[in-house]
ZAVO-657926 format. One record per residue (C-alpha): x, y, z. Coordinates in pm, whole numbers, plus 50000, padded with zeros to 5 digits. Example, Ala and Ser with C-alpha at 12.3 -4.5 7.8 and 13.67 -1.06 7.14 Angstrom:
# ZAVO-657926
512304955050780 513674989450714 
This chain:
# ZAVO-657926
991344240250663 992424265350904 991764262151294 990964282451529 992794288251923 989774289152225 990104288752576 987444268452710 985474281552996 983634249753062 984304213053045 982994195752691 982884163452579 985344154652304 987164187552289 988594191852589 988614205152989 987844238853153 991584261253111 992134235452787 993614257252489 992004242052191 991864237951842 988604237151689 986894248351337 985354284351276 982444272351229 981734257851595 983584285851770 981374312251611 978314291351612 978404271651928 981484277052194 981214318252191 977774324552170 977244298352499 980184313252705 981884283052610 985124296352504 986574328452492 990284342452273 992974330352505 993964365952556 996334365952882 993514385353071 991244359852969 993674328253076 994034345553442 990424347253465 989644309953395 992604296753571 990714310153917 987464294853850 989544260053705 989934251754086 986544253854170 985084237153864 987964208453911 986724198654261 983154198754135 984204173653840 986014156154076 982964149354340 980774142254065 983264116453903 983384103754273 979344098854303 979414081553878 982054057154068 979564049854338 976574051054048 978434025853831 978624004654145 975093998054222 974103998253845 975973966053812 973243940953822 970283967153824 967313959853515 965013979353329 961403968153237 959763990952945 956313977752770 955673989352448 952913984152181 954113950051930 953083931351654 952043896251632 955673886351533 956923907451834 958223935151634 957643971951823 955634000551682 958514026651714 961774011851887 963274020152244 965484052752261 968194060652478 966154084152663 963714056852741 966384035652902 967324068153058 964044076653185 963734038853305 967134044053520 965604077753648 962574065253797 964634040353994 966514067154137 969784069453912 971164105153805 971184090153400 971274116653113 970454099152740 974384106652631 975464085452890 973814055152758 974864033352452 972724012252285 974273978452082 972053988751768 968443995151765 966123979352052 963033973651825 961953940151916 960583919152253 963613904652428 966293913352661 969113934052574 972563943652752 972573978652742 975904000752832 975834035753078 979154049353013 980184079553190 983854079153093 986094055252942 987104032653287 983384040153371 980954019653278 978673995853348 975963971953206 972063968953286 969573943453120 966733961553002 964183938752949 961463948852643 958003936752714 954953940052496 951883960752681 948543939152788 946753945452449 950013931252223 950393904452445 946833890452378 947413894451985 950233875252005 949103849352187 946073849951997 948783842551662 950663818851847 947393798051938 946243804751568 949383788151420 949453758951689 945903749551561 946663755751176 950213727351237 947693706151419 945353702151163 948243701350900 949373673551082 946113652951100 
């Protein structure tokens, strides 16, 4: 399948850095990378161009890898408390997202986006899971977010729980 050459114009994950010369299909250069200013032909006008603006852009990278160091720092130890609507067994309506988690880490004053945060499978029950925000590969960093049923699924499942107590009590008798 043939490739095509793009000068990137802006940092992207997976593909490559701002001044990168990269291979990537048709497809997504025509339909993603060009039409977004992403990438442009590496014509030798076009290199000049991006090589001024690649200082600039570097720094910035650089301070914000600088304040995901200091993030990743005081995330170590940090937990997340979501309540969501459960069954009797303790099964969720729905399952938490990464953008919950995200939105959870927000609200406690952490600069979190949804891609930076990898789930170990799906989060669809109540109980505490070890969830990992990854910024880059030597950055990363685990939080506990703990999955709690709201007020009205705790009573049901209590409710069950008192319901089966009673039915092995009289099975015992």
């Amino acid at each position: 399948m043939p490739s095509m050459k793009l000068l990137l114009q802006e940092s992207i994950k997976n593909v490559g850095r701002v001044g990168d010369i990269v291979e990537v299909s048709p497809g997504y250069a025509r339909n993603y990378l060009i039409p977004r200013g992403l990438g442009v032909q590496p014509t030798p006008n076009n290199v000049k161009k991006v090589e001024a603006r690649r200082k600039e852009i570097e720094r910035l990278e650089r301070e914000r890898r600088e304040q995901q160091e200091r993030m990743i720092q005081q995330l170590a130890g940090i937990e997340v408390h979501l309540e969501r609507r459960a069954n009797e067994q303790g099964h969720l309506f729905g399952s938490v997202t990464a953008t919950d988690v995200a939105k959870g880490l927000q609200g406690q004053g952490f600069n979190v986006e949804p891609g930076d945060i990898n789930l170990p499978g799906r989060l669809d029950r109540i109980d505490t899971y070890t969830v990992q925000v990854k910024f880059a590969e030597d950055l990363a960093a685990d939080v506990k977010v703990w999955v709690n049923a709201d007020p009205e699924s705790k009573a049901q499942i209590e409710a069950a729980r008192k319901a089966q107590e009673t039915a092995a009590a009289t099975e015992n008798e």
